[in-house]
N, C-alpha and C positions, 0 to 999 in steps of 0.2 A: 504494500500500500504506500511506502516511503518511496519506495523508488518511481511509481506512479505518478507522483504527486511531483516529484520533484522534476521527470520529462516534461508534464504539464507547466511547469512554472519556466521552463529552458528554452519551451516552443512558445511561451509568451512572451520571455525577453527577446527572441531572437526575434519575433513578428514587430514586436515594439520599438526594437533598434535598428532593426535592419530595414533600409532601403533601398537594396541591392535589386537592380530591375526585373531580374528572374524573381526576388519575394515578394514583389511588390502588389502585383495582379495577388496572388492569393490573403494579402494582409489586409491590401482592399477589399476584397470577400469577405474574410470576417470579421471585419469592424462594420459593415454594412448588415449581416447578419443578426450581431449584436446590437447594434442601435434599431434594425426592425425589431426584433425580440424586446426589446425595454418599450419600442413606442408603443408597441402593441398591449404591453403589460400596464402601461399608466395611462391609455384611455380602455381598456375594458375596468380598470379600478375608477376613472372619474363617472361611467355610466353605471358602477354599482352602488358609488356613493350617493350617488343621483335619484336611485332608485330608492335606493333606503330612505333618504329625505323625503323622497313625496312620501314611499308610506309613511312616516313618524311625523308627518306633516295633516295626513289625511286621520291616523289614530288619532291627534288633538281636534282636527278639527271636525270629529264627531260629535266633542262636546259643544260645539259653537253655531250658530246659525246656516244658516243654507245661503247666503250671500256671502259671509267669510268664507264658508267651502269652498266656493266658488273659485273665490281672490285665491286661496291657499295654492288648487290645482292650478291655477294661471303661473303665480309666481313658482312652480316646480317643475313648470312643462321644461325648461331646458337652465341649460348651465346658464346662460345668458340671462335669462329671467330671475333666476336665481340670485344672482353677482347685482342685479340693477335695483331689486328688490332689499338686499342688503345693505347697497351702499347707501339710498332713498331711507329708508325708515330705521336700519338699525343701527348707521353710521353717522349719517347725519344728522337724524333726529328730525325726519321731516313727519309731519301730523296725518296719520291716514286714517280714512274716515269709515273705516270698519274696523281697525284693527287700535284700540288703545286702552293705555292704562297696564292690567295684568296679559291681553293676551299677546300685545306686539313683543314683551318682554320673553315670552316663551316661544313665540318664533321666531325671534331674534336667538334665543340660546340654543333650539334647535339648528338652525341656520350656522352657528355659527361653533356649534360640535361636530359638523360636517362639511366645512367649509374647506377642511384643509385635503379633503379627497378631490374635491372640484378644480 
């Protein structure tokens, strides 16, 4: 397993230093691989954070009227609505006229326990 481990670290320094035009095509491969594989991995996380907000969004706003509901599914349909809704009432403190006093506060804390997946 040590010896293993240590090939792998000798074919990464050598990809990492070496820009020898025979390694180059293949080093470009796999830094291109790698960055598909990460981007891929942090928007299927910002669409499950997204997910989860609407639901934990939609559980509170069971307790609330059928016009808040409404606002709630509006501001969760996307990441963007999300961000504009945040920065509008829970950042700036602008006055919305269904949501105030105790419940902009907890959709603001919601909002903003899931924020950092967005």
């Amino acid at each position: 397993m040590k010896k293993l481990l240590w090939i792998i670290v000798a074919i990464l320094l050598l990809a990492t230093f070496s820009d020898h035009p025979v390694l180059l095509p293949y080093k470009q491969k796999l830094y291109a691989k790698f960055t598909d594989t990460t981007h891929n991995a942090s928007k299927v996380k910002a669409e499950q954070a997204l997910q989860t907000l609407a639901s934990r969004l939609q559980e509170f706003g069971a307790t609330l009227g059928k016009g808040q509901q409404t606002e709630l599914q509006k501001a969760s349909s996307s990441k963007a609505a999300v961000l504009e809704f945040q920065q509008a009432y829970c950042i700036d403190k602008q006055f919305h006229p269904l949501f105030y006093g105790e419940p902009i506060g907890k959709v603001c804390t919601i909002i903003q326990d899931l924020s950092n997946g967005l």
